[in-house]
mmCIF file as gemmi writes it, N, C-alpha and C atoms, coordinates in Angstrom:
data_model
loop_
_atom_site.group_PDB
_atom_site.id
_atom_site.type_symbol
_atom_site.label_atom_id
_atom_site.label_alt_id
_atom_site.label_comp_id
_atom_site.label_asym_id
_atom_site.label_entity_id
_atom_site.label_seq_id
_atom_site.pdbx_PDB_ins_code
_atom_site.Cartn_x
_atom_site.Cartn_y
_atom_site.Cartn_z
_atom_site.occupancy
_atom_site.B_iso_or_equiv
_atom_site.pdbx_formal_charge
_atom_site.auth_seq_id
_atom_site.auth_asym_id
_atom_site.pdbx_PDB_model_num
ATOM 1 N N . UNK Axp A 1 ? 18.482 -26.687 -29.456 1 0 ? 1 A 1
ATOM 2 C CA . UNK Axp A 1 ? 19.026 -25.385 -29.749 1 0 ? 1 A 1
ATOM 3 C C . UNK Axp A 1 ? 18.673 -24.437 -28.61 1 0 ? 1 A 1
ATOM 4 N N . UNK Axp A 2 ? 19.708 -23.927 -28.474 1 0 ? 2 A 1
ATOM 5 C CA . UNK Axp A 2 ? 19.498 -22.55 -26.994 1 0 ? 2 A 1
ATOM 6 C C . UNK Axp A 2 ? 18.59 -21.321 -27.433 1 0 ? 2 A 1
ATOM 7 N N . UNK Axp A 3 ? 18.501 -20.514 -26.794 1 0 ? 3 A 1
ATOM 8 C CA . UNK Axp A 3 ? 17.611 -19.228 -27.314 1 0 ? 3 A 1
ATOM 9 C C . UNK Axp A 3 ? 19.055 -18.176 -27.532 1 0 ? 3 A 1
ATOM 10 N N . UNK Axp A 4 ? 18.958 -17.301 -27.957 1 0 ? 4 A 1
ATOM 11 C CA . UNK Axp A 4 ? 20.31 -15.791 -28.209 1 0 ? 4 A 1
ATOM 12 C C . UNK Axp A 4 ? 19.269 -14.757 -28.65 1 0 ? 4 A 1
ATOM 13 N N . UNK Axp A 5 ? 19.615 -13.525 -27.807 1 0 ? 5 A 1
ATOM 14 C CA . UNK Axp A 5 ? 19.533 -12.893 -28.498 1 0 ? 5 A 1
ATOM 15 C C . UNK Axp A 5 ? 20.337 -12.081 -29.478 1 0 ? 5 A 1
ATOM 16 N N . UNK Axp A 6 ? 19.946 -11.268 -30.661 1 0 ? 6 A 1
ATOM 17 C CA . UNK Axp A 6 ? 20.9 -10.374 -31.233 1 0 ? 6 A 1
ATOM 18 C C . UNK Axp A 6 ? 21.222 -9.178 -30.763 1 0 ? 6 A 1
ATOM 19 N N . UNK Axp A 7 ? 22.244 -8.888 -30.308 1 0 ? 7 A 1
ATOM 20 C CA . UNK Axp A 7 ? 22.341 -6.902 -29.359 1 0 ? 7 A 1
ATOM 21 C C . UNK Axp A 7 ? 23.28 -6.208 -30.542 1 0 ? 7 A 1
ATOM 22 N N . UNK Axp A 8 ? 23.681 -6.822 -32.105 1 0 ? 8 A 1
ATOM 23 C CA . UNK Axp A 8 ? 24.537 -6.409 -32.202 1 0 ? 8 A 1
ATOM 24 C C . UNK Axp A 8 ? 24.928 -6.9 -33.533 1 0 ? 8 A 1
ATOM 25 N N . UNK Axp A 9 ? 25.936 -6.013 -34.437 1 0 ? 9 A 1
ATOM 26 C CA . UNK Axp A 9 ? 25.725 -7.118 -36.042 1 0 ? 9 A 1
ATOM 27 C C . UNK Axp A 9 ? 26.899 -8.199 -35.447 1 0 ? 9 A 1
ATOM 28 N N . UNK Axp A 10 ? 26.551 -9.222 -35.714 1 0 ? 10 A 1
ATOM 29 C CA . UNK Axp A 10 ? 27.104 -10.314 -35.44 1 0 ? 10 A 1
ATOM 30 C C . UNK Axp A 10 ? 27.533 -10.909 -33.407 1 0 ? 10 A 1
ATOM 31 N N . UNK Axp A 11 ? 26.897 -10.278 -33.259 1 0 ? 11 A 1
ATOM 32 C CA . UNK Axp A 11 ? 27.061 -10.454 -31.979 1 0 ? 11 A 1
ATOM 33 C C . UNK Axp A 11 ? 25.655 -11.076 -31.074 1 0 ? 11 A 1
ATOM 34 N N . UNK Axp A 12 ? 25.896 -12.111 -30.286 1 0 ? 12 A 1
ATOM 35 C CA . UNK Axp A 12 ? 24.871 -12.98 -29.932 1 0 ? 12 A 1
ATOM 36 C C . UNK Axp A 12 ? 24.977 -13.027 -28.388 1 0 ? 12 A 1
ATOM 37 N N . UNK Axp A 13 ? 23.722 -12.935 -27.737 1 0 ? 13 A 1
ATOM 38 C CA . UNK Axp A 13 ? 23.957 -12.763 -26.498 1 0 ? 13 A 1
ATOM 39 C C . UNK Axp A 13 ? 22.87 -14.166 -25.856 1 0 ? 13 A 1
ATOM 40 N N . UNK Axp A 14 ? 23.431 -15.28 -25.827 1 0 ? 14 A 1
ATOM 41 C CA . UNK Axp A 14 ? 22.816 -16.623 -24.967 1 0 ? 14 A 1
ATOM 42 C C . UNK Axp A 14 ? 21.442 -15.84 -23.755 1 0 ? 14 A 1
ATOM 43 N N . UNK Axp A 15 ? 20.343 -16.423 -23.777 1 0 ? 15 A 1
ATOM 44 C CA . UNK Axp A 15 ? 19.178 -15.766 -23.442 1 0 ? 15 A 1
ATOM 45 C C . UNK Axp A 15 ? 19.473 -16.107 -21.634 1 0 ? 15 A 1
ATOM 46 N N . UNK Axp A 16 ? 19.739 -17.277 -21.589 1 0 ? 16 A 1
ATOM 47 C CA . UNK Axp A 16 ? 20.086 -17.977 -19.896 1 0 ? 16 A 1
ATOM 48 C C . UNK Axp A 16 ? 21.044 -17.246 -19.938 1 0 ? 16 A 1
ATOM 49 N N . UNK Axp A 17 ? 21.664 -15.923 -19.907 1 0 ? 17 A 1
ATOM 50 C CA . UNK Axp A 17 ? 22.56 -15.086 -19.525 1 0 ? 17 A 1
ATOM 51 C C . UNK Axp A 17 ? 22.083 -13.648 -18.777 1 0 ? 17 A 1
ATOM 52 N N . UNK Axp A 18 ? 20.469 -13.603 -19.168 1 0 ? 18 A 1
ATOM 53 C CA . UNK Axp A 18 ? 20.446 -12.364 -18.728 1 0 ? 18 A 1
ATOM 54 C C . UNK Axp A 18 ? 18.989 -12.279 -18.166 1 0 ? 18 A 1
ATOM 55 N N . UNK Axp A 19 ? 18.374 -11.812 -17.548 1 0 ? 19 A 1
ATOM 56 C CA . UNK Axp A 19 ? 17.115 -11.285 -16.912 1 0 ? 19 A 1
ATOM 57 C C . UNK Axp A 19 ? 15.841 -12.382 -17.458 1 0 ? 19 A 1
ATOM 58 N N . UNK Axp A 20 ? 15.657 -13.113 -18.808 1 0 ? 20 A 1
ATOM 59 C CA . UNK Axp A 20 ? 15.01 -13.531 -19.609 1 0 ? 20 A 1
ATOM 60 C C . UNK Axp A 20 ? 15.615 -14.816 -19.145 1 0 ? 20 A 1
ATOM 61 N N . UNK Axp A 21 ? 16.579 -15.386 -18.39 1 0 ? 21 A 1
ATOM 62 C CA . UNK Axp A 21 ? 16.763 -16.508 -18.457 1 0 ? 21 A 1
ATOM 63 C C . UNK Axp A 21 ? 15.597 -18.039 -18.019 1 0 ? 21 A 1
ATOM 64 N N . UNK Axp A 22 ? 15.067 -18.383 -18.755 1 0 ? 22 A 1
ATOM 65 C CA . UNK Axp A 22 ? 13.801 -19.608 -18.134 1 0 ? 22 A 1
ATOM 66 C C . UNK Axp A 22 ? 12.602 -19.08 -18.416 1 0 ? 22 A 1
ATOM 67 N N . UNK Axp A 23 ? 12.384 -17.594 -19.226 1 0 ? 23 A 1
ATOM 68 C CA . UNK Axp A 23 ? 11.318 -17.466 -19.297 1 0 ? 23 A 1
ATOM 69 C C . UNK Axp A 23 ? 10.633 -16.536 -20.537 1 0 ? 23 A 1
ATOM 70 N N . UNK Axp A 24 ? 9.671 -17.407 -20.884 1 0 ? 24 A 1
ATOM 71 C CA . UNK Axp A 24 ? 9.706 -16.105 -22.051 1 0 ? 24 A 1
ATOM 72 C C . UNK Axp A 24 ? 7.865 -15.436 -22.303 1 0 ? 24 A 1
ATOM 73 N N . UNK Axp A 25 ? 8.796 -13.68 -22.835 1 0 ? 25 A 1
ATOM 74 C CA . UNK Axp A 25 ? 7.907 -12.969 -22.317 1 0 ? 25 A 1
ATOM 75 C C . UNK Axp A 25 ? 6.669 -12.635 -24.097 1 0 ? 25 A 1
ATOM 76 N N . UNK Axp A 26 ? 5.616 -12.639 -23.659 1 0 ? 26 A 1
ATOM 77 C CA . UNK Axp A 26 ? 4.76 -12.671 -25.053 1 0 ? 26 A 1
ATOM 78 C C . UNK Axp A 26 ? 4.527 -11.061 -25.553 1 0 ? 26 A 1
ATOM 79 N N . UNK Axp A 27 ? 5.531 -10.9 -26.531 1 0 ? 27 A 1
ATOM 80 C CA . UNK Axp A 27 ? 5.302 -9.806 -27.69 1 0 ? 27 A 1
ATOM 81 C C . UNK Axp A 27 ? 3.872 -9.731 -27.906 1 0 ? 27 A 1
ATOM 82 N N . UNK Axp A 28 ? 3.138 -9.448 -27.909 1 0 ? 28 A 1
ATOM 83 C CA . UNK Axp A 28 ? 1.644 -9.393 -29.104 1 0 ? 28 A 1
ATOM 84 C C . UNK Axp A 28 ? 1.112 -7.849 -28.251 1 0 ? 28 A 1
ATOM 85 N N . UNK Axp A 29 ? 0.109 -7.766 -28.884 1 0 ? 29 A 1
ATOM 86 C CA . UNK Axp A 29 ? -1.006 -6.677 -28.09 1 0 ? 29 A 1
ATOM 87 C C . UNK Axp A 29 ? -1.564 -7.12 -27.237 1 0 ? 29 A 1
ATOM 88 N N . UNK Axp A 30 ? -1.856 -6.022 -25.839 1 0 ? 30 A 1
ATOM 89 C CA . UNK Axp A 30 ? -1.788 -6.302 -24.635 1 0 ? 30 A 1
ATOM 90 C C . UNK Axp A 30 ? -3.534 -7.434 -24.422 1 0 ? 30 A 1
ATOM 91 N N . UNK Axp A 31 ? -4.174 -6.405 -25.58 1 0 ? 31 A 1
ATOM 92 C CA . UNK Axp A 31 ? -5.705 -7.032 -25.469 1 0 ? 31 A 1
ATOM 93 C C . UNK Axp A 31 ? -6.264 -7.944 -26.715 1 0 ? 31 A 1
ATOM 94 N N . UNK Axp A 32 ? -4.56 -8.809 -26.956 1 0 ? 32 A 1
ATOM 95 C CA . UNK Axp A 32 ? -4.997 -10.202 -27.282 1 0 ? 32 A 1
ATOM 96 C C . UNK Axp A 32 ? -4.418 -11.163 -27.096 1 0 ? 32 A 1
ATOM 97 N N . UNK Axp A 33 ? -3.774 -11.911 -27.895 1 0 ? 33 A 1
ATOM 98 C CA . UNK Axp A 33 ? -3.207 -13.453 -27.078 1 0 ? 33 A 1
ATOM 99 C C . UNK Axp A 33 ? -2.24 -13.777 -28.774 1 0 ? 33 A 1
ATOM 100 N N . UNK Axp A 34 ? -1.621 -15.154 -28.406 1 0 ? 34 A 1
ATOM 101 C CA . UNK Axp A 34 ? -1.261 -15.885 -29.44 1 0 ? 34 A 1
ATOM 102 C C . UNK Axp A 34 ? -1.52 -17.291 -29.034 1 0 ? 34 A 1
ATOM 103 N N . UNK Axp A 35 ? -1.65 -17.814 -30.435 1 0 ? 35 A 1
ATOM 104 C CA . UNK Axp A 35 ? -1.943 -19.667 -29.858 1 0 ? 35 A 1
ATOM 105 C C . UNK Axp A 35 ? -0.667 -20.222 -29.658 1 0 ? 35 A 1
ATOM 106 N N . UNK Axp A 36 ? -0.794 -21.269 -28.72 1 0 ? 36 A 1
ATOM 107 C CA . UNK Axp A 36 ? 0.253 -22.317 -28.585 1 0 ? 36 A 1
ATOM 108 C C . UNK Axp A 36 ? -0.111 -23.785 -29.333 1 0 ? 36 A 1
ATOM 109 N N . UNK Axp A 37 ? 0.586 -24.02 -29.844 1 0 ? 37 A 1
ATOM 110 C CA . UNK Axp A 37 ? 0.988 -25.394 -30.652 1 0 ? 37 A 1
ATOM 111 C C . UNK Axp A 37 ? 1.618 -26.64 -30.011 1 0 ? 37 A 1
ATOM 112 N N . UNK Axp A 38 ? 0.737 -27.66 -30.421 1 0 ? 38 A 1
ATOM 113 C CA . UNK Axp A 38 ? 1.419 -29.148 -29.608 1 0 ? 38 A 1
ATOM 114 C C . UNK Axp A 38 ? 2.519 -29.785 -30.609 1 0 ? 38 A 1
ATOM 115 N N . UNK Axp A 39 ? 3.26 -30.609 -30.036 1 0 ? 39 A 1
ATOM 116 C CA . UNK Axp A 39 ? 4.417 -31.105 -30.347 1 0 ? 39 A 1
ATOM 117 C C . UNK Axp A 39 ? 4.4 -31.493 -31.92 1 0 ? 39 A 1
ATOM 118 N N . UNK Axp A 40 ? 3.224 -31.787 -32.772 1 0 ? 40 A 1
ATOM 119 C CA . UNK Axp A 40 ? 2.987 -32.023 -34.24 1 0 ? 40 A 1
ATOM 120 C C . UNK Axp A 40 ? 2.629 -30.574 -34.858 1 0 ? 40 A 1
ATOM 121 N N . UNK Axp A 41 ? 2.418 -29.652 -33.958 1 0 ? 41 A 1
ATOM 122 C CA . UNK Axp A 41 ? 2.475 -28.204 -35.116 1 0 ? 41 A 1
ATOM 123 C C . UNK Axp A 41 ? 0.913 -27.829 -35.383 1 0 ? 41 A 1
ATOM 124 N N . UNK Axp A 42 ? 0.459 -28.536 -34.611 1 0 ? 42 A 1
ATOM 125 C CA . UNK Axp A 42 ? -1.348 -28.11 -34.474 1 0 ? 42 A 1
ATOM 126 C C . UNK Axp A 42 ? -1.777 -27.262 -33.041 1 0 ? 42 A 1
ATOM 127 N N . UNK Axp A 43 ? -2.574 -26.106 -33.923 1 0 ? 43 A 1
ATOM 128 C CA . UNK Axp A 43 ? -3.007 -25.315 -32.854 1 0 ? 43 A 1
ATOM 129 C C . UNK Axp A 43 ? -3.972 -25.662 -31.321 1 0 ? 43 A 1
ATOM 130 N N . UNK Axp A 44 ? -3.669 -25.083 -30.643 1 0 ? 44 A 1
ATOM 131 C CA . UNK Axp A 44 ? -4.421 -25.46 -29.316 1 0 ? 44 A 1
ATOM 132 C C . UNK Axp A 44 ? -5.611 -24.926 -29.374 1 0 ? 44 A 1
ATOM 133 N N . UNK Axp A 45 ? -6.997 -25.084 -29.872 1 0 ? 45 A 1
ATOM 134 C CA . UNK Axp A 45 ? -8.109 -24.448 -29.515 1 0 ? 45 A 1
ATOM 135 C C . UNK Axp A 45 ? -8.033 -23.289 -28.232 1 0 ? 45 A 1
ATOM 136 N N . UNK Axp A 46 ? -8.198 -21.983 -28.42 1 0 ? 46 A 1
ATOM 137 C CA . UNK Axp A 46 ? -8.345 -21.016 -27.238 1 0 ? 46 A 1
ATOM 138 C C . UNK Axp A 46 ? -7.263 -20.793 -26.46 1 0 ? 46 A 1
ATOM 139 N N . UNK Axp A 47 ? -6.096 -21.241 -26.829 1 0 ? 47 A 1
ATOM 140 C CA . UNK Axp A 47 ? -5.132 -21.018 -26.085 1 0 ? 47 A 1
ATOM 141 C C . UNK Axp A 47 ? -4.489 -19.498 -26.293 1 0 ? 47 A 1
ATOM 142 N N . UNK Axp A 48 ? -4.66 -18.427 -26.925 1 0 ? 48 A 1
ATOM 143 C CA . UNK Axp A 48 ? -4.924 -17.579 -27.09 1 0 ? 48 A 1
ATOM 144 C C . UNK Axp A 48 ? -5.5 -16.203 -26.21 1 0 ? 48 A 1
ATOM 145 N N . UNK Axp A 49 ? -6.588 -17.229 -25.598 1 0 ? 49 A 1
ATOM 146 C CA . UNK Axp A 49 ? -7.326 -16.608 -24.265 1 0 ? 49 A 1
ATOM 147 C C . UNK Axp A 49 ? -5.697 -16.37 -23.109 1 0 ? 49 A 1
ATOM 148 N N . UNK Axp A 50 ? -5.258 -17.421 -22.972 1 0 ? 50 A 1
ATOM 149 C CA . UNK Axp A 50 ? -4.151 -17.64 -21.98 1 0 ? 50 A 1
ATOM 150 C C . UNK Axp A 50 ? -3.062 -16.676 -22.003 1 0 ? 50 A 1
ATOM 151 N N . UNK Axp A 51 ? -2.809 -17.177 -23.483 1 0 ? 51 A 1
ATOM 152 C CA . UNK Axp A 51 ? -0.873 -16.763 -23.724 1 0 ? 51 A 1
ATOM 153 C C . UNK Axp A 51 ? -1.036 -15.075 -24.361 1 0 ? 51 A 1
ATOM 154 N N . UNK Axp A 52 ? -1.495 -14.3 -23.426 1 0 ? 52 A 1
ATOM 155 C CA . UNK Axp A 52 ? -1.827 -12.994 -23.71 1 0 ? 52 A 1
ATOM 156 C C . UNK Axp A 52 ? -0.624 -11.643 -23.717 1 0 ? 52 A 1
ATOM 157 N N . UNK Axp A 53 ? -0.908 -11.022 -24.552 1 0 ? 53 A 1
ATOM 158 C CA . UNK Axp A 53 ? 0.529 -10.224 -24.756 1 0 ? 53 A 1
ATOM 159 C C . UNK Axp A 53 ? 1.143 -9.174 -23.475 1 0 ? 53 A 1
ATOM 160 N N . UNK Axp A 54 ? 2.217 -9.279 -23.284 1 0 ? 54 A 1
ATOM 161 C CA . UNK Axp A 54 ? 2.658 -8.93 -22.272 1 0 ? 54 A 1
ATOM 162 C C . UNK Axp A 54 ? 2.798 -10.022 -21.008 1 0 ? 54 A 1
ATOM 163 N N . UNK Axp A 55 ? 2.307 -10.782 -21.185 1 0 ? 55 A 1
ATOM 164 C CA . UNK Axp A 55 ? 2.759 -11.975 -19.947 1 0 ? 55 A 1
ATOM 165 C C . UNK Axp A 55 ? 3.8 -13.222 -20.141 1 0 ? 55 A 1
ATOM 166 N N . UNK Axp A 56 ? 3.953 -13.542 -19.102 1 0 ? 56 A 1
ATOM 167 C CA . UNK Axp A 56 ? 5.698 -14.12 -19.181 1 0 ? 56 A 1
ATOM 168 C C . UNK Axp A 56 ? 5.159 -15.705 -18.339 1 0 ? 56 A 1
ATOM 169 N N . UNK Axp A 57 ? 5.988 -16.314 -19.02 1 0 ? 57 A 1
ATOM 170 C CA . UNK Axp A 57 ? 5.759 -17.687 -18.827 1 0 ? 57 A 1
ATOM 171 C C . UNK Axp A 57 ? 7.071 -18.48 -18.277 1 0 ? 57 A 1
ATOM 172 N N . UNK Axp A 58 ? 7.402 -19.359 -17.57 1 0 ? 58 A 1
ATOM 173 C CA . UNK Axp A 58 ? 8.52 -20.382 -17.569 1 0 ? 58 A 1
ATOM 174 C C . UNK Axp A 58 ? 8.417 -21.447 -18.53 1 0 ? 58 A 1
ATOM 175 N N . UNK Axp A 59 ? 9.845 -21.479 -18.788 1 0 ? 59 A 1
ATOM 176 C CA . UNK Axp A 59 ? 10.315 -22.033 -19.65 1 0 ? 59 A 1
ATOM 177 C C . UNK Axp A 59 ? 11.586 -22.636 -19.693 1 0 ? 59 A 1
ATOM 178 N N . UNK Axp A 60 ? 11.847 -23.594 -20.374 1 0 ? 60 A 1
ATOM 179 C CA . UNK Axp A 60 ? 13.26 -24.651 -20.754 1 0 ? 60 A 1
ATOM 180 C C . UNK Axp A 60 ? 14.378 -23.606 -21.076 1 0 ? 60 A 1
ATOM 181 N N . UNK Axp A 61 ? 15.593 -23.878 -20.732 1 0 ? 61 A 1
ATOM 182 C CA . UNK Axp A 61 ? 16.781 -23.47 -21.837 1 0 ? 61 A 1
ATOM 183 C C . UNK Axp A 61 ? 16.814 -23.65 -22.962 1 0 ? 61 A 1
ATOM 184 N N . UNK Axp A 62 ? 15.695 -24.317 -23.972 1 0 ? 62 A 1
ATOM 185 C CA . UNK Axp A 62 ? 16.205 -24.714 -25.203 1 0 ? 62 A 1
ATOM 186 C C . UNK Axp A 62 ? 15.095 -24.671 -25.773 1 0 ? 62 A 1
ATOM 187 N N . UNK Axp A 63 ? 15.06 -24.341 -27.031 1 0 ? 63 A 1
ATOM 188 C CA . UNK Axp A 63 ? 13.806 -24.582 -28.534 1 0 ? 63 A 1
ATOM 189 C C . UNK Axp A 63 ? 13.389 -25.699 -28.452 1 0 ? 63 A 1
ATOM 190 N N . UNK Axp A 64 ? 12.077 -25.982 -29.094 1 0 ? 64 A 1
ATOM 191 C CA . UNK Axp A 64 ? 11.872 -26.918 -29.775 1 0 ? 64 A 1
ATOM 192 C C . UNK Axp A 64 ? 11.603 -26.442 -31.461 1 0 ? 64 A 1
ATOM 193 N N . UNK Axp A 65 ? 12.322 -27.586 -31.905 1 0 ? 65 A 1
ATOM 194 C CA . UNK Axp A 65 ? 11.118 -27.235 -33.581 1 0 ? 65 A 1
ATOM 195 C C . UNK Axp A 65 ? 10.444 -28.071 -33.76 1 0 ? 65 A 1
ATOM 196 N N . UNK Axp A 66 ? 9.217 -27.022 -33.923 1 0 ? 66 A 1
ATOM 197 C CA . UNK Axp A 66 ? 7.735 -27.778 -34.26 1 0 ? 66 A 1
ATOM 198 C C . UNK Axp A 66 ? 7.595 -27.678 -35.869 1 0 ? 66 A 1
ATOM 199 N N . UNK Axp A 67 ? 7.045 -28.94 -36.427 1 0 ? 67 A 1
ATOM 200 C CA . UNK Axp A 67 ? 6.949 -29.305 -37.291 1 0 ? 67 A 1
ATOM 201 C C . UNK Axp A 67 ? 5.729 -28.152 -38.097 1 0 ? 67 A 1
ATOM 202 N N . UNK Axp A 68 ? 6.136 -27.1 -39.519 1 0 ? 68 A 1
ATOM 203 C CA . UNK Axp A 68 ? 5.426 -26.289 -39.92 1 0 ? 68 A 1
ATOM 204 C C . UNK Axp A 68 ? 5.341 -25.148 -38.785 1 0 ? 68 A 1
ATOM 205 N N . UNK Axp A 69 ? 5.793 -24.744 -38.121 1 0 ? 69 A 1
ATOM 206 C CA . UNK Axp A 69 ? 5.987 -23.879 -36.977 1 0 ? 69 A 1
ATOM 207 C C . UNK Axp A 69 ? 7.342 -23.23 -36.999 1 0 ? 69 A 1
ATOM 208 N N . UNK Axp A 70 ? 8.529 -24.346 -36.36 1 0 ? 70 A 1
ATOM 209 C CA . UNK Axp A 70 ? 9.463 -23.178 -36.3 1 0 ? 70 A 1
ATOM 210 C C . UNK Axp A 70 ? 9.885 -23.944 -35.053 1 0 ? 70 A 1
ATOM 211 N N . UNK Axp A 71 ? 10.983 -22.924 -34.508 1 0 ? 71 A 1
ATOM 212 C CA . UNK Axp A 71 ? 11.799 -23.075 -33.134 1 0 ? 71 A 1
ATOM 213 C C . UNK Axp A 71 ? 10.307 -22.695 -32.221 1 0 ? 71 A 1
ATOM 214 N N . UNK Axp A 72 ? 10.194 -23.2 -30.819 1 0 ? 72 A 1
ATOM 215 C CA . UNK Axp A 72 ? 9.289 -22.478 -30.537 1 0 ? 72 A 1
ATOM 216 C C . UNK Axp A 72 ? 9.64 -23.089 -28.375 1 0 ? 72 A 1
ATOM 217 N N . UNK Axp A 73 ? 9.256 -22.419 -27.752 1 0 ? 73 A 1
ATOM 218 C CA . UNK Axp A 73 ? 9.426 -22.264 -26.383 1 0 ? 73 A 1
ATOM 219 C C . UNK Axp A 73 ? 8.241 -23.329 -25.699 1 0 ? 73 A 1
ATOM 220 N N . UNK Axp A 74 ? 8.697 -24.092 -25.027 1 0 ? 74 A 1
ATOM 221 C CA . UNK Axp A 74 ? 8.138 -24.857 -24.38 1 0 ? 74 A 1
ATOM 222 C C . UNK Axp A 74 ? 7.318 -24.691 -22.932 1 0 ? 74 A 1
ATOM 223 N N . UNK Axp A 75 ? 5.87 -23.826 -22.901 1 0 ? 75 A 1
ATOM 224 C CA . UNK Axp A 75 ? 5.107 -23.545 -21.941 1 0 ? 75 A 1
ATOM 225 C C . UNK Axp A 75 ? 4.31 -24.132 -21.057 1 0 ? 75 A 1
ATOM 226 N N . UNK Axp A 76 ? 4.242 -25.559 -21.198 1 0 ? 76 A 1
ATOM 227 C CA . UNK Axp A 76 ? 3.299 -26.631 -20.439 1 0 ? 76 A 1
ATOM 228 C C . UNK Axp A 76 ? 3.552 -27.764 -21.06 1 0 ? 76 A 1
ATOM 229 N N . UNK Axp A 77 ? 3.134 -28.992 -20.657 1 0 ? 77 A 1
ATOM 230 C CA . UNK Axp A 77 ? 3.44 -29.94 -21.35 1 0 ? 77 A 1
ATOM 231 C C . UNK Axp A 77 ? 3.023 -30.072 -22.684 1 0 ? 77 A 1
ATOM 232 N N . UNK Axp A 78 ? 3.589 -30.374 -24.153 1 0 ? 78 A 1
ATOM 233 C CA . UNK Axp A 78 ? 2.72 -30.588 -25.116 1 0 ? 78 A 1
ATOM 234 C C . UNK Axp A 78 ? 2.189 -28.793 -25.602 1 0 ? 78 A 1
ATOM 235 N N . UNK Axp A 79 ? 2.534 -27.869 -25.292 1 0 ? 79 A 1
ATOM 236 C CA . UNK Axp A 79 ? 2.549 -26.546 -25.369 1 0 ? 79 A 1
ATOM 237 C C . UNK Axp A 79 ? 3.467 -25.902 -25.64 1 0 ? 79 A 1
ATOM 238 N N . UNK Axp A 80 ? 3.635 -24.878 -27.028 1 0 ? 80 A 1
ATOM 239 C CA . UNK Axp A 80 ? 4.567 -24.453 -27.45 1 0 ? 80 A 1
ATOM 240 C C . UNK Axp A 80 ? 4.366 -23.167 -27.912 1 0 ? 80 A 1
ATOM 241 N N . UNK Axp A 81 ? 5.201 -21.783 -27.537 1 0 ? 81 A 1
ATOM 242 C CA . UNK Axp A 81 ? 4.623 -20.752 -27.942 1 0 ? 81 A 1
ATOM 243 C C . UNK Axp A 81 ? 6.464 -20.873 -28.711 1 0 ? 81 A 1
ATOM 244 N N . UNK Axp A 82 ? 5.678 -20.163 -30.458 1 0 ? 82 A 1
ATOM 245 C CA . UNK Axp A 82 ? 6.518 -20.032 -31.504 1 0 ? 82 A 1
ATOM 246 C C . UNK Axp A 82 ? 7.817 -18.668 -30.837 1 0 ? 82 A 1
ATOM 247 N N . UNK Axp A 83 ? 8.788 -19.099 -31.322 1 0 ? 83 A 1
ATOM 248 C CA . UNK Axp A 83 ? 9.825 -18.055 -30.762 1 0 ? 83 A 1
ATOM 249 C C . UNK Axp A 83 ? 9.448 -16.367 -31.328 1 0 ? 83 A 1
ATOM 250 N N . UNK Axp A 84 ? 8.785 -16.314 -32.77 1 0 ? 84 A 1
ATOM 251 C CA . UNK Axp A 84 ? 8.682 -15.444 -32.975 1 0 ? 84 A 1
ATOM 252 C C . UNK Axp A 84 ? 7.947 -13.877 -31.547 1 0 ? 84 A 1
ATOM 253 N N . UNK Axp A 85 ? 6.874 -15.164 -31.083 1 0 ? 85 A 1
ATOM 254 C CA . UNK Axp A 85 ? 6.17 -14.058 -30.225 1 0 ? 85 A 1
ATOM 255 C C . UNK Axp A 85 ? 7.075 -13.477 -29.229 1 0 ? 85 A 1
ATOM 256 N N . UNK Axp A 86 ? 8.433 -13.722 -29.129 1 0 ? 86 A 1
ATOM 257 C CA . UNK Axp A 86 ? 9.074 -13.467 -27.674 1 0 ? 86 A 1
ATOM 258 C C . UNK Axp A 86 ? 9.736 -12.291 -27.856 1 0 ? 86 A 1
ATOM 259 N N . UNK Axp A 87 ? 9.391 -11.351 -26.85 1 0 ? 87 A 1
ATOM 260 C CA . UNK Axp A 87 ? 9.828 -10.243 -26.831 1 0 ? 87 A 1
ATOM 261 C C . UNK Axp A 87 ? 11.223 -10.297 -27.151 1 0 ? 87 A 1
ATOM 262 N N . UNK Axp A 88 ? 12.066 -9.397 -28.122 1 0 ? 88 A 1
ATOM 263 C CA . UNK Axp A 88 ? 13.202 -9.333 -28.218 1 0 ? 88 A 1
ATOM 264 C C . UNK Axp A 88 ? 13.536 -10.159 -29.799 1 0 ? 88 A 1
ATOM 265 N N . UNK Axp A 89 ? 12.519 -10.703 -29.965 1 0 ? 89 A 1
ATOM 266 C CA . UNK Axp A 89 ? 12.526 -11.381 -31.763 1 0 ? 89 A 1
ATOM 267 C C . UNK Axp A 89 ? 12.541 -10.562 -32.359 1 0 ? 89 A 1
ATOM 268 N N . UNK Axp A 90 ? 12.322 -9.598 -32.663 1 0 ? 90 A 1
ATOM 269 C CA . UNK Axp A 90 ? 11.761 -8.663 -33.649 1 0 ? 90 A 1
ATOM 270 C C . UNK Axp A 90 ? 10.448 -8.513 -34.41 1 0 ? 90 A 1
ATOM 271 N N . UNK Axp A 91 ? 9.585 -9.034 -33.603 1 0 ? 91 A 1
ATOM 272 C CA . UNK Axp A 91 ? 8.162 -9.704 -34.613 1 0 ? 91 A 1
ATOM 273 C C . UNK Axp A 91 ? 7.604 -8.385 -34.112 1 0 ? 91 A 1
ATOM 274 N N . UNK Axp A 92 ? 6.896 -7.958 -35.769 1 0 ? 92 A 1
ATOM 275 C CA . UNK Axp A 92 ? 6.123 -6.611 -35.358 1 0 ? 92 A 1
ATOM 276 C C . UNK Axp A 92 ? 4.805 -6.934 -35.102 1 0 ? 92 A 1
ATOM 277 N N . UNK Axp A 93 ? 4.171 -7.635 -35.41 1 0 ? 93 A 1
ATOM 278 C CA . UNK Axp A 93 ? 2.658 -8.382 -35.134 1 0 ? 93 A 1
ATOM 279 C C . UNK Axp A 93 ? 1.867 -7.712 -36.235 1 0 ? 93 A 1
């Protein structure tokens, strides 16, 4: 599955279309983090420290879904930050 964002009621804007394309940027508070999850949906010890809010990562054209997780962005091998955290989701934290 591709990433979209929503700009619009019913209107979808493909993410590899615009500024965000390959990379996605971490929603959270600036002075904390979110964990990333391996390919079975288990948390990464401290990964948190890393994937800190406001920083932007490369990334695939496409989701993964992680099992008990969700769609989620592929940041390293075996590393997955949940789509929710990506700027432009709507996640209020």
């Amino acid at each position: 599955m591709k990433p979209y964002f929503i700009i619009g009621r019913n209107i979808l804007l493909p993410q590899s279309s615009t500024t965000f394309k390959n990379v996605v940027n971490i929603n959270y508070r600036s002075d904390y983090g979110v964990l990333a999850y391996d390919s079975k949906g288990n948390s990464i010890k401290d990964s948190n420290k890393t994937f800190k809010g406001g920083t932007s990562w490369q990334t695939k054209d496409k989701l993964v879904n992680i099992p008990n997780i969700g769609y989620a962005y592929e940041v390293a091998t075996n590393e997955y930050i949940p789509i929710k955290y990506a700027q432009g989701s709507g996640f209020k934290g």
